[in-house]
C-alpha positions in Angstrom: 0.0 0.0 0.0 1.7 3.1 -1.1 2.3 6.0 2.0 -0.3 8.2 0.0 -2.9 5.6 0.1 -2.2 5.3 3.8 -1.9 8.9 4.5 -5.3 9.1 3.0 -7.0 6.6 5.1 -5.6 8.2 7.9 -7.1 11.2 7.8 -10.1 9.9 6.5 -11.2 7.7 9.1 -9.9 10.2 11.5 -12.4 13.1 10.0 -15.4 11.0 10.1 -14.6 10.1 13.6 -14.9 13.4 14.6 -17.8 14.4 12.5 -16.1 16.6 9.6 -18.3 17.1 6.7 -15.6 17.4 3.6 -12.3 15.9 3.0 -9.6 17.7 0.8 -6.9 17.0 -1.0 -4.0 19.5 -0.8 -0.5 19.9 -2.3 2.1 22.5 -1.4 4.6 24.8 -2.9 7.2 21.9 -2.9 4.6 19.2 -4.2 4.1 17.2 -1.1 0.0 15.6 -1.1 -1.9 16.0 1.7 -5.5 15.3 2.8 -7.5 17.0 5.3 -10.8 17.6 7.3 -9.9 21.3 7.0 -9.7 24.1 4.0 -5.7 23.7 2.5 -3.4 26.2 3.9 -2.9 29.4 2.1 0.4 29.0 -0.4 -0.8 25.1 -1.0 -3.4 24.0 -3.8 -6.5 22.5 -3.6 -6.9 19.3 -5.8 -9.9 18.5 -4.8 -13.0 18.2 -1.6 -15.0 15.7 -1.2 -18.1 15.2 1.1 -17.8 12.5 4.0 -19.7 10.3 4.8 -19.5 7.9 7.5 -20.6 4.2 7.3 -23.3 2.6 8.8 -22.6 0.3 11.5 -24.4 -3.4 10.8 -26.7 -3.8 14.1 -25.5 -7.1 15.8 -28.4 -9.4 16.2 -29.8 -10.0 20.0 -28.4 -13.0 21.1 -31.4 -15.8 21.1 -32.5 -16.0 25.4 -32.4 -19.9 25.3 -33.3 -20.4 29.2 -31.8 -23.1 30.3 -32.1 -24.5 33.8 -29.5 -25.2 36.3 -30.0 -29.2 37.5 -30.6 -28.6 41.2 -30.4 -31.7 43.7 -30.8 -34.9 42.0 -34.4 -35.9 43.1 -35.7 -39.8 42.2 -37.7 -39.5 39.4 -37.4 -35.5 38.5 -36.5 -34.5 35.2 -33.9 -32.7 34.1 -33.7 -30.4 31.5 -31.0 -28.5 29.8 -30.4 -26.1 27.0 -30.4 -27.7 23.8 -27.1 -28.3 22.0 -25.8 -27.1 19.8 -24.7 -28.3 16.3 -20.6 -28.6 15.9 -20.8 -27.3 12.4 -22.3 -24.1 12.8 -20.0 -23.5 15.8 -17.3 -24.4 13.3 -18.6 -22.2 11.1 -18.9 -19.4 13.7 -15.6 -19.5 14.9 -14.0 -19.9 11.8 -15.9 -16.4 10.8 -14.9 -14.8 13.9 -11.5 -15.4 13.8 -11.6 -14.2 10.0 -13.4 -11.0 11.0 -10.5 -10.6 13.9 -7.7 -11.0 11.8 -9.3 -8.2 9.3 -10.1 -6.0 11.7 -6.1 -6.2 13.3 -4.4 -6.6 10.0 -7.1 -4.3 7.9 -4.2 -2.6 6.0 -1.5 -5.1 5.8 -3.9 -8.3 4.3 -3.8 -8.7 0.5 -5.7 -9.3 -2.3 -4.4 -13.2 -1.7 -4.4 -13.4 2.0 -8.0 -12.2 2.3 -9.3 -14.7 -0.5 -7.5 -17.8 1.5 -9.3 -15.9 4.5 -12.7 -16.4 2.9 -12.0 -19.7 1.6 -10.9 -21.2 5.2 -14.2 -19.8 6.2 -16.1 -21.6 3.6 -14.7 -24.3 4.2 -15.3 -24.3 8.0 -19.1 -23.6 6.9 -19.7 -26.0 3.8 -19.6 -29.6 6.3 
């Protein structure tokens, strides 16, 4: 990823965090890029502003409120019951997603093109049996 690229992101992410509304793209007298939540500095150029806007958040679903219930003393004759299992492929599955989504979210700017395809594949393949 080249510095630009990186620079950008930077100050991207950083000027939606704090609620900017445009971000520009500045170079200087000496020809050095720069981007920024705030107007370009007189002497430097604008290339160009662009409007910000920041991404929606995917709501995380409830989890499900399975009650389950404690076995108290062992009484002849008294059932127990418990919460139901649960099926080992779909907690395959889901830990083989969350560890994906980890790994993106730590190494978000380091992953490529190839790491994040074998990342999806060693999900699907956690999911498929």
């Amino acid at each position: 990823m080249s510095r630009g690229l990186a620079v950008f992101l930077v100050f991207w992410m950083g000027s939606s965090a704090v609620g900017a509304d445009e971000l520009h793209k500045c170079v200087d007298a000496a020809g050095a890029v720069s981007y920024q939540s705030a107007p370009c500095a007189a002497g430097s150029r604008t290339l160009w502003v662009r409007a910000v806007v920041p991404e929606a958040t995917p709501a995380r679903p409830a989890a499900s409120a399975a009650p389950t219930v404690s076995p108290g003393p062992a009484r002849p004759g008294a059932r127990r019951t418990t919460a139901p299992r649960r099926d080992p492929a779909a907690s395959r599955c889901a830990a083989a997603r969350r560890s994906a989504d980890a790994t993106r979210e730590r190494l978000w700017n380091r992953l490529t093109f190839r790491q994040r395809s074998e990342l999806d594949a060693k999900v699907a393949r956690a999911c498929a049996g």
